[in-house]
C-alpha positions in Angstrom: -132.0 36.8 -7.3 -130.0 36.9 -10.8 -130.2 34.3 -13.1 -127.3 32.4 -14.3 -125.5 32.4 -17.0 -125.9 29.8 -19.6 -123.1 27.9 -20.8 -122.9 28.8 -24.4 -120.0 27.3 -25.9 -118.5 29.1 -29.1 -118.9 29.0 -32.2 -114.9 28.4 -33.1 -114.8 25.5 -30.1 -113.7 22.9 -32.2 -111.4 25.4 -34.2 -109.7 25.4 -30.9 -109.3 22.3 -30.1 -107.5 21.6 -33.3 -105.1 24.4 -32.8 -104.9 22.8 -29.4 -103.9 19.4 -30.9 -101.3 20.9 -34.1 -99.8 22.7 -31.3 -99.1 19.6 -29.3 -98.1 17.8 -32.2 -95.9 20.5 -33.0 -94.1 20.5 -30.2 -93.0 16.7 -30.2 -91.7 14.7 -27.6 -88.3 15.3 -26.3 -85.0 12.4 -25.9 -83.3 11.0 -23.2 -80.8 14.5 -23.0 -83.8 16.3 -22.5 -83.2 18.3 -26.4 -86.4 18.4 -28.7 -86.1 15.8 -31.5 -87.3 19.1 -34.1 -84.8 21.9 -33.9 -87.1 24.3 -36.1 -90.6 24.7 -35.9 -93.2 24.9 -39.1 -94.4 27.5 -40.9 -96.8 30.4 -39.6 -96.2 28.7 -36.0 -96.1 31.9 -34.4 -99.3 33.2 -35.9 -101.2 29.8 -34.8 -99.8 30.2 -31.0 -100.9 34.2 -31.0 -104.6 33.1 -32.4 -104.8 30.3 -29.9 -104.0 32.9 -27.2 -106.6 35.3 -28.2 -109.1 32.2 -28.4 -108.4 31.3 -24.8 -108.5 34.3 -23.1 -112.1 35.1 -24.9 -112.9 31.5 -23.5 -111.6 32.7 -20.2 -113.5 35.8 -19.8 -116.5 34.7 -21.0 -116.3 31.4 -19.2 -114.9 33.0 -15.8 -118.0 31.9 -13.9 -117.2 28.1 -15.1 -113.2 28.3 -13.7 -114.2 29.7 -10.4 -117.0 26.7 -9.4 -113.9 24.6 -10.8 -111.7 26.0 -8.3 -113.9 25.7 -5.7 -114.0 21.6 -6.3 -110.5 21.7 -6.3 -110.3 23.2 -2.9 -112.9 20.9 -1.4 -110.9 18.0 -3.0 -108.3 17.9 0.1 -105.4 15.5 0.6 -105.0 13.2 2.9 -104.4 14.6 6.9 -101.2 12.5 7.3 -99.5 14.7 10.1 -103.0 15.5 12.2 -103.7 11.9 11.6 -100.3 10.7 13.1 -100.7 13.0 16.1 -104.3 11.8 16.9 -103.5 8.4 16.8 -100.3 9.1 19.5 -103.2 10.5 21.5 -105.0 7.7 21.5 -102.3 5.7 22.0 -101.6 7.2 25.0 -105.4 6.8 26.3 -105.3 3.3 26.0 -101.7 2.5 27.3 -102.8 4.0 30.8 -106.3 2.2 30.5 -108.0 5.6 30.8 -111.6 5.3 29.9 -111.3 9.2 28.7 -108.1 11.9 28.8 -108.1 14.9 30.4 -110.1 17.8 29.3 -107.4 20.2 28.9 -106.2 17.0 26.4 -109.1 16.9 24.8 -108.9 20.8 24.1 -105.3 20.6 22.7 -107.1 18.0 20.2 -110.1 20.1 19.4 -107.5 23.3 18.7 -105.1 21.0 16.0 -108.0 19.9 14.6 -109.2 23.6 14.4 -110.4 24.2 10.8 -110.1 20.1 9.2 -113.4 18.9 11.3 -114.6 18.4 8.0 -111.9 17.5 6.2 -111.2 14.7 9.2 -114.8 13.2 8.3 -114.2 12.6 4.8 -111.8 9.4 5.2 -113.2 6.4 7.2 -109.8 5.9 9.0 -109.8 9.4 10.5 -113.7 8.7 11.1 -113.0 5.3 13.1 -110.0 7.4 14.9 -112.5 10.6 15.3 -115.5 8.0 17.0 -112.9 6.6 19.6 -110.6 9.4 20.6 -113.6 12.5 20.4 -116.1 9.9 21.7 -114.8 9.2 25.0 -116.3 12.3 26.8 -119.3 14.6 26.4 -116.9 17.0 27.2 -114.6 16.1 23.9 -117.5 15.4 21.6 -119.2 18.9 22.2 -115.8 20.3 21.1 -115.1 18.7 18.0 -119.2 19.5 17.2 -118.7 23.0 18.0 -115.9 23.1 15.5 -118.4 21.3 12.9 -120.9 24.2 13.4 -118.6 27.0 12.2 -118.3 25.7 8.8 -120.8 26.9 6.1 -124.1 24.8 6.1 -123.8 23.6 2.6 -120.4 21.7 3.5 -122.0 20.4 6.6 -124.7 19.1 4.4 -122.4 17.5 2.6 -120.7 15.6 5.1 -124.0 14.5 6.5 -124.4 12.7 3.3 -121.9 10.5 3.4 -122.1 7.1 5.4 -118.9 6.8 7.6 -119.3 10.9 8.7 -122.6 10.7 9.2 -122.3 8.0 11.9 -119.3 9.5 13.6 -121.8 12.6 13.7 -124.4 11.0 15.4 -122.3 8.7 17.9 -120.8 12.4 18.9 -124.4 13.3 19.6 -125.8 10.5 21.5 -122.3 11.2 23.3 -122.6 14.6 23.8 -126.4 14.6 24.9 -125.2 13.1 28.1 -124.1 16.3 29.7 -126.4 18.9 31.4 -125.2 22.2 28.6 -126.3 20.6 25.1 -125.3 23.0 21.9 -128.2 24.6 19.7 -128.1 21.9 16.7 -131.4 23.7 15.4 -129.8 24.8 12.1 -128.0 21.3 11.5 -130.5 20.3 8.6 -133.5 21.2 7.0 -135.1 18.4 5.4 -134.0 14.6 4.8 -134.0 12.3 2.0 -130.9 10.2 2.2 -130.5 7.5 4.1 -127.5 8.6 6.0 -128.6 12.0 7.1 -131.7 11.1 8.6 -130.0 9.0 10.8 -128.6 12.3 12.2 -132.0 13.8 12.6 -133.8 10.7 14.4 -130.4 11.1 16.8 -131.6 15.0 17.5 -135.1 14.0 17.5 -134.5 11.8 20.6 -131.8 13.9 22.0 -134.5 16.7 22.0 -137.3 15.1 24.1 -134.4 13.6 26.7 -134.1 10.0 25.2 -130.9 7.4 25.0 -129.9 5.8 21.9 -132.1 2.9 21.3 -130.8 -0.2 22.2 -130.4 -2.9 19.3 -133.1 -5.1 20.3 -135.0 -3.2 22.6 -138.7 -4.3 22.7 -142.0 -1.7 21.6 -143.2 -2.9 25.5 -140.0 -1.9 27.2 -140.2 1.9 25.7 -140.9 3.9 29.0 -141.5 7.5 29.3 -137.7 9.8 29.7 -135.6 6.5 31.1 -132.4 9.1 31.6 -134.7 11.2 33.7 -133.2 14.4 31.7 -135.1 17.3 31.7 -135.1 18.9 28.0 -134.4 22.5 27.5 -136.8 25.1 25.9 -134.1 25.5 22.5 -134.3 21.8 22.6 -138.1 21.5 22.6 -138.6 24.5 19.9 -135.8 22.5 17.7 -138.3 19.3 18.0 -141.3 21.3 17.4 -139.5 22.3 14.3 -138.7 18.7 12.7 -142.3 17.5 14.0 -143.6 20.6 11.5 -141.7 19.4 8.7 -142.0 15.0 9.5 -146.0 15.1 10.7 -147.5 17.4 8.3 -149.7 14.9 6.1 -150.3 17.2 3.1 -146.7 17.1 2.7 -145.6 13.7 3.3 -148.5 11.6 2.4 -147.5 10.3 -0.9 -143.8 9.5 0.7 -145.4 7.3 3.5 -144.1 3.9 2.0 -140.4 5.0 1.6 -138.2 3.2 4.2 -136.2 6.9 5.1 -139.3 8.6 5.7 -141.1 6.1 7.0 -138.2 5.5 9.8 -138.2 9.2 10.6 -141.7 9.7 10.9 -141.9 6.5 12.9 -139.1 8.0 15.0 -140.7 11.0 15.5 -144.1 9.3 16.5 -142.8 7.4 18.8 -140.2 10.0 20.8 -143.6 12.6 21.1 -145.9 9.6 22.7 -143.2 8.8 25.1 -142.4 12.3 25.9 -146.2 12.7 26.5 -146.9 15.1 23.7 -149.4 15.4 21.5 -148.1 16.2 18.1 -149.1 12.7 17.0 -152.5 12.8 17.3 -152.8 16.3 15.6 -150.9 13.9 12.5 -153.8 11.7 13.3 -156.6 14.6 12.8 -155.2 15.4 9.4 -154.9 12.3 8.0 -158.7 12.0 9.5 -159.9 15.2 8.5 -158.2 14.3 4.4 -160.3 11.3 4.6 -163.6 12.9 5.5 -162.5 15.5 2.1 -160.7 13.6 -0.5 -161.1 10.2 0.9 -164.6 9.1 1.8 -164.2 5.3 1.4 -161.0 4.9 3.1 -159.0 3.3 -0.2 -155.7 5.5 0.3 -155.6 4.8 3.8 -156.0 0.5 3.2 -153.4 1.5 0.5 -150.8 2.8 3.4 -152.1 0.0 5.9 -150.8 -2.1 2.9 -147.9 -0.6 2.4 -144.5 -2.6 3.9 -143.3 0.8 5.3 -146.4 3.0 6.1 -148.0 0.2 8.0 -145.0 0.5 10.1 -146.1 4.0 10.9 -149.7 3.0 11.2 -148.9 0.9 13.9 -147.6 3.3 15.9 -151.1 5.6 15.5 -153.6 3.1 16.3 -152.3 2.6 19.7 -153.0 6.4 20.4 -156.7 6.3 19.2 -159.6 7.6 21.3 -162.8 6.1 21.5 -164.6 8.5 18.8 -161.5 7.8 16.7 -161.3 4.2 17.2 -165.3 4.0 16.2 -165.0 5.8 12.9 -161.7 4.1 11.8 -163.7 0.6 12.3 -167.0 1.6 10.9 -165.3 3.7 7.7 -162.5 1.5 6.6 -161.9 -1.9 8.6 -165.3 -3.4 8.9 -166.4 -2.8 5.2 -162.7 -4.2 4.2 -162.0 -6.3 7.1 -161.6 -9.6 4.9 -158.9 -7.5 2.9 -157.0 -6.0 5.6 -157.0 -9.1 7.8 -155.4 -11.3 5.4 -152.8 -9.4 3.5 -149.5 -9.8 4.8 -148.6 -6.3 6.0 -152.4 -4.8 6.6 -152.9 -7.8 9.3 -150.3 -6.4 11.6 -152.3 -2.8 12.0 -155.6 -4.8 12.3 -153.8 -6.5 15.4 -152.5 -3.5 16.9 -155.8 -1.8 16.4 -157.8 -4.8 17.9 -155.2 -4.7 21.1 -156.0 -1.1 21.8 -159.6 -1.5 21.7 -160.9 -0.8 25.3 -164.6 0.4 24.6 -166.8 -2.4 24.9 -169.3 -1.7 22.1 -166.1 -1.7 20.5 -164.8 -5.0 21.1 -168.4 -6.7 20.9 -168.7 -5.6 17.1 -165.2 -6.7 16.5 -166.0 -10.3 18.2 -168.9 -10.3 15.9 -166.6 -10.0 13.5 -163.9 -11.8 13.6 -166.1 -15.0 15.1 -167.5 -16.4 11.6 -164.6 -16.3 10.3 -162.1 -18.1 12.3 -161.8 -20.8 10.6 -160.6 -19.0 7.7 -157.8 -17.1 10.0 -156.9 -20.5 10.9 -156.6 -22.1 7.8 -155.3 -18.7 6.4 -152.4 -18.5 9.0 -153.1 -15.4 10.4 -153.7 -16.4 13.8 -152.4 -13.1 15.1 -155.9 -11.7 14.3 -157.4 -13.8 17.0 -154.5 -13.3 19.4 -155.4 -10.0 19.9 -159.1 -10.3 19.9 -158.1 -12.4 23.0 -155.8 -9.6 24.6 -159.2 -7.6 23.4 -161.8 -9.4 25.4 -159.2 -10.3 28.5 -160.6 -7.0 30.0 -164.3 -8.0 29.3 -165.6 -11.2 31.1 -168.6 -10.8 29.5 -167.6 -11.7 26.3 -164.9 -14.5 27.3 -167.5 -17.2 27.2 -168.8 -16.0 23.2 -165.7 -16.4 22.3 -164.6 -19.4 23.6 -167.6 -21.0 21.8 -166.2 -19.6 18.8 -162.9 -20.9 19.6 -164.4 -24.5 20.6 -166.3 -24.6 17.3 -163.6 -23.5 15.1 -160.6 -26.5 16.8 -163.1 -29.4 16.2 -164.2 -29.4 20.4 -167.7 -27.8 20.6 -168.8 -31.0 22.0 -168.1 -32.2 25.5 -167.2 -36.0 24.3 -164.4 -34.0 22.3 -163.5 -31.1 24.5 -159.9 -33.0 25.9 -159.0 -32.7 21.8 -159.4 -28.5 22.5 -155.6 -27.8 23.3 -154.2 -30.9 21.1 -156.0 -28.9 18.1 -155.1 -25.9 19.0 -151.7 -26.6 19.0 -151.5 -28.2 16.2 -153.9 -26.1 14.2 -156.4 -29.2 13.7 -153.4 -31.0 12.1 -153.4 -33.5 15.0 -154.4 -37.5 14.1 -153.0 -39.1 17.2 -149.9 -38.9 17.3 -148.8 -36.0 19.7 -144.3 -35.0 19.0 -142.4 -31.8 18.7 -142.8 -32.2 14.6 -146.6 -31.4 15.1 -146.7 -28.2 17.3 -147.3 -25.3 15.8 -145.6 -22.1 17.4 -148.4 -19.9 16.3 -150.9 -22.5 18.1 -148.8 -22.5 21.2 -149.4 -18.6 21.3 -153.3 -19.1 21.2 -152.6 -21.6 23.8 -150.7 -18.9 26.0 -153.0 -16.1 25.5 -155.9 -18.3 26.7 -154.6 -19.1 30.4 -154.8 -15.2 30.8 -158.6 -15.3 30.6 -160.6 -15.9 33.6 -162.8 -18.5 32.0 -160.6 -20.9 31.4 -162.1 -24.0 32.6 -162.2 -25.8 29.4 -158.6 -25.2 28.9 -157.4 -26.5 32.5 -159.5 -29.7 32.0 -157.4 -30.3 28.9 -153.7 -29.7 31.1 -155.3 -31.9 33.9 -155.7 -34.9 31.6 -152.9 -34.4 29.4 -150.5 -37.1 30.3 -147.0 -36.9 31.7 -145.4 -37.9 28.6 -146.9 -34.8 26.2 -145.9 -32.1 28.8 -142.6 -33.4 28.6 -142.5 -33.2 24.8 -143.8 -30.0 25.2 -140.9 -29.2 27.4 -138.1 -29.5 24.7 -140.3 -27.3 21.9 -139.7 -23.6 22.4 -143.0 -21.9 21.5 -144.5 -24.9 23.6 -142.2 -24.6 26.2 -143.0 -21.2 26.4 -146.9 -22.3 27.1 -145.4 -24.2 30.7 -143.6 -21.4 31.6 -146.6 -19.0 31.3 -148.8 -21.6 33.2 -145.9 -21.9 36.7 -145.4 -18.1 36.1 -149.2 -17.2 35.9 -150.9 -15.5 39.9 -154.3 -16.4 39.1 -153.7 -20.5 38.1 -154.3 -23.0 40.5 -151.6 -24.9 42.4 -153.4 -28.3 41.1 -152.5 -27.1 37.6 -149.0 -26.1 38.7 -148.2 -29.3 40.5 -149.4 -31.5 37.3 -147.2 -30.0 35.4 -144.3 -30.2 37.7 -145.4 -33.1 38.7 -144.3 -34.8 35.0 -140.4 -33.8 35.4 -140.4 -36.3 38.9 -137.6 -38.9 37.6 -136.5 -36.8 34.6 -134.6 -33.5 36.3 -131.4 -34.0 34.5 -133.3 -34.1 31.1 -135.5 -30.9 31.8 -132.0 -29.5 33.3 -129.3 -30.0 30.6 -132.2 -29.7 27.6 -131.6 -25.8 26.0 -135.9 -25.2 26.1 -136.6 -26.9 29.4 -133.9 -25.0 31.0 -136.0 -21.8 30.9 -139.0 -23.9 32.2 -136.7 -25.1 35.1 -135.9 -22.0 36.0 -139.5 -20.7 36.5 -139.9 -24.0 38.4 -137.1 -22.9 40.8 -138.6 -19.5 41.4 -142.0 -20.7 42.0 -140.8 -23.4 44.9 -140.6 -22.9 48.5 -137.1 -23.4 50.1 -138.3 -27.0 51.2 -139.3 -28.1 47.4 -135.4 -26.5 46.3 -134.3 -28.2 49.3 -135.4 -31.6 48.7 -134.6 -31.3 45.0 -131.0 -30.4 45.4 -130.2 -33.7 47.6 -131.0 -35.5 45.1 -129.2 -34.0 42.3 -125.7 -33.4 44.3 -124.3 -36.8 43.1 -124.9 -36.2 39.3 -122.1 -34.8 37.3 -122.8 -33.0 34.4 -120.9 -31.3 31.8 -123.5 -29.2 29.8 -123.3 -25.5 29.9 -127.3 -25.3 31.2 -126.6 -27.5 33.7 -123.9 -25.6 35.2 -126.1 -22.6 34.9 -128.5 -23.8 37.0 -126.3 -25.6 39.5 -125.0 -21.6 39.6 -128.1 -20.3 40.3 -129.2 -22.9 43.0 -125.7 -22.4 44.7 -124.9 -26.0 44.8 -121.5 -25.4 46.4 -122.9 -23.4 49.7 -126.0 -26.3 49.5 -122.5 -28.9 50.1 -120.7 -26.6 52.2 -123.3 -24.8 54.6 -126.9 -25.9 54.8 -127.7 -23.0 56.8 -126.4 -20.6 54.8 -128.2 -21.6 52.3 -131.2 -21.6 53.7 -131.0 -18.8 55.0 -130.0 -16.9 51.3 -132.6 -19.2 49.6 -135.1 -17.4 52.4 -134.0 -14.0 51.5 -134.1 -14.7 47.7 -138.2 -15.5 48.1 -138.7 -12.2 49.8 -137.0 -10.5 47.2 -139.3 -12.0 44.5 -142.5 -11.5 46.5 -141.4 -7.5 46.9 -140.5 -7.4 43.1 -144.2 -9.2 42.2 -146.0 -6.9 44.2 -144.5 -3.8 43.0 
């Protein structure tokens, strides 16, 4: 490989500039008749022109390098497509006057050949980029065309287009849209490595296009992430070309001091996640390294707090610990959380990992030396607000019975109720956070008390908590009703297989002469609804006579007017019957699938 050049300017440069400028000045400017205002020109004018034009071709040959990298700018700087523009909007046009949802693919073909040779050039213009996304991104068919044309241009020019915002998102809506047929292209040279923002959006798109995945949906939940939902079987190109970006994204020595920047941080996250759903194992080989490091370079776990720390790498920590065996899991807690664990659990971004970790904690040596823990110092979680911490120490010990009644005591202890002359005071406290004097109103609840509240009627001991419901009076269930987070606490309670009718009926039980309120309210709509679903037809029966004289103009009542089929109750009492019959059955089938 040669070296270049350097760009040595010479030594007469500013000589010929000057001659440069006399000349200029020498040769004026002209009049209206288009005749030069000076008729002769000066002295030795002809000797200055001939020097300058030995000076300038010297500059040319010894600069020819420099003119040719110009020229090439020149060409990449292209003017606007006015005429391809013009024709692809008539296409368009003619999609949408005949409501078509996509053209033709011989249509579709006539578009790809015009736009033979400007695919790039088309990308560099956010107009043509909108008209690219909704003409080209109709049909697989069409967007494997106009990607195909992309491919044939030299890979630093596709780089360069990746690079830009607008192109880089018509890019990867063309390859969510083109992953939907059965013949996907080899993308596997597309790009090497990311850094920019916009690019590596195109490289999550291939990751999940590679292991048979959808686009993710804008607020699709971590719980709702199944395993292949398009049922697509990948390709062996498209599993090598996955093995290739896990290489470069999961290989620790490489990217462990870039772990806290939001691009990498996304892509590795991406990665992580599209290898645990495809049921790989590329993750956990990340895992080993960063392990192995630690054992080396690391032995008191301080870079690894540093990345639990971190506002980006915790994201990507909180993806790991959920994949953690039990020989993992133990050195993790005995290396770097227990001797820190007052750190980690109450820095803002650390806490998060602590709770994932705690929720994936199945081993019950495990979990007992976490309770130990995390018991003493409850109070100081509490009074800390991080609450979270002993949410998932109670999703931790929901599988252990044996430990259910340890921590409850803790629990009791730390919400001012470890007596029995106090123990009604247990669920006022804990919704409140031990803020409650008394008085018991929607300006008291605390959301992050109502989830303690929530994740304690999952347990199986749960006496002391039922005792509070049963003696709660009607009035503070109906306030509860109209505070999300508490509403939220009711619904869990109706919705929940193992609670006791008793328990179900009390809270019901408060709404008796108040079903318009808990009807029309925007909270206790939801908890309506779970009411509706947990009656018989007899209970929905008796409930709609009374409510068919009410009018009501709010848009949750005529929801749930809409779902109880108040106009076939009015019309046919049969046929309601029978469909509210057929409803239950369909319930009961979906509950015990």
């Amino acid at each position: 490989m040669t070296r270049k050049r350097k760009n040595i300017e010479p030594q007469n440069d500013q000589q010929s500039k000057w001659m440069k400028q006399e000349i200029k000045e020498e040769n004026g400017d002209r009049d209206e008749q288009g005749q030069d205002q000076r008729t002769f020109p000066k002295k030795n004018f002809d000797r200055k022109v001939k020097m300058f034009e030995e000076q300038d071709d010297h500059y040319d040959k010894s600069h020819n390098w420099n003119k040719h990298s110009k020229s090439n700018q020149e060409e990449e700087k292209r003017a606007f497509p006015t005429e391809l523009c013009h024709y692809l909007k008539s296409m368009e046009a003619v999609r949408n006057a005949e409501s078509l949802k996509k053209l033709e693919d011989i249509a579709y073909e006539k578009c790809a050949s015009e736009c033979s040779g400007e695919e790039i050039a088309l990308l560099t213009f956010k107009e043509t980029c909108v008209l690219i996304e909704s003409l080209f991104g109709s049909s697989p068919y069409a967007a494997r065309l106009y990607l195909t044309g992309i491919s044939r241009n030299k890979h630093s020019r596709i780089l360069n287009v990746l690079f830009s915002g607008c192109s880089a998102k018509a890019i990867e809506l063309l390859l969510f849209r083109m992953a939907e047929t059965q013949h996907p292209e080899n993308i596997k040279n597309w790009l090497d490595s990311v850094g920019d923002q916009n690019a590596s959006f195109i490289l999550r798109a291939i990751s999940r296009i590679c292991c048979g995945l959808p686009k993710r949906k804008d607020n699709e939940r971590y719980e709702d992430r199944t395993c292949n939902p398009r049922n697509q079987k990948t390709t062996p190109e498209l599993q090598e070309i996955f093995s290739k970006i896990c290489q470069l994204a999961l290989d620790y020595s490489t990217v462990k001091n870039l772990l806290d920047y939001p691009v990498c941080s996304l892509l590795i996250q991406e990665v992580v996640e599209c290898n645990r759903i495809s049921k790989g194992n590329k993750h956990r080989k990340f895992l080993g390294q960063i392990l192995e490091s630690m054992q080396k370079e690391d032995a008191d776990g301080d870079l690894i707090v540093k990345q639990w720390e971190g506002k980006n790498s915790s994201r990507i920590w909180d993806a790991l610990v959920t994949e953690l065996d039990e020989n993992d899991a133990s050195q993790i807690w005995m290396s770097i959380i227990q001797p820190k664990f007052d750190r980690l659990s109450l820095h803002p971004s650390a806490n998060f990992v602590l709770q994932r970790f705690i929720e994936g904690s199945h081993s019950f040596d495990l979990a007992t030396d976490i309770l130990d823990e995390i018991g003493p110092r409850m109070s100081k979680l509490v009074d800390s607000s991080r609450t979270g911490v002993i949410c998932s120490l109670i999703k931790c010990i929901r599988n252990h019975e044996q430990l259910q009644e340890t921590l409850l005591k803790n629990l009791r202890a730390t919400f001012k109720a470890e007596k029995s002359s106090n123990k009604t005071k247990f669920i006022y406290n804990l919704l409140t956070l031990n803020t409650y004097n008394g008085i018991f109103d929607c300006k008291v609840l605390k959301p992050l008390g109502c989830v303690l509240v929530k994740e304690l009627l999952s347990l199986e001991k749960r006496k002391t908590i039922v005792a509070c419901l049963m003696e709660m009076p009607a009035e503070h269930i109906r306030t509860m009703s109209i505070h999300g987070p508490a509403c939220r606490v009711l619904q869990s309670a109706i919705e929940s297989p193992t609670l006791d009718e008793e328990v179900k009926n009390k809270i019901i039980g408060a709404f008796e002469s108040y079903w318009v309120d808990l009807i029309a309210n925007p909270y206790s709509s939801h908890l309506f609804d779970r009411i509706w679903d947990y009656w018989g037809v007899r209970e929905k029966q008796d409930l709609l006579k009374k409510l068919v004289p009410i009018r009501n103009e709010s848009r949750q009542w005529k929801f749930a007017m809409l779902k109880a089929d108040m106009k076939l109750f009015r019309d046919d009492r049969k046929a309601w019957v029978a469909k509210m019959k057929q409803q239950k059955e369909l319930l009961k089938e979906k509950a015990n699938r």
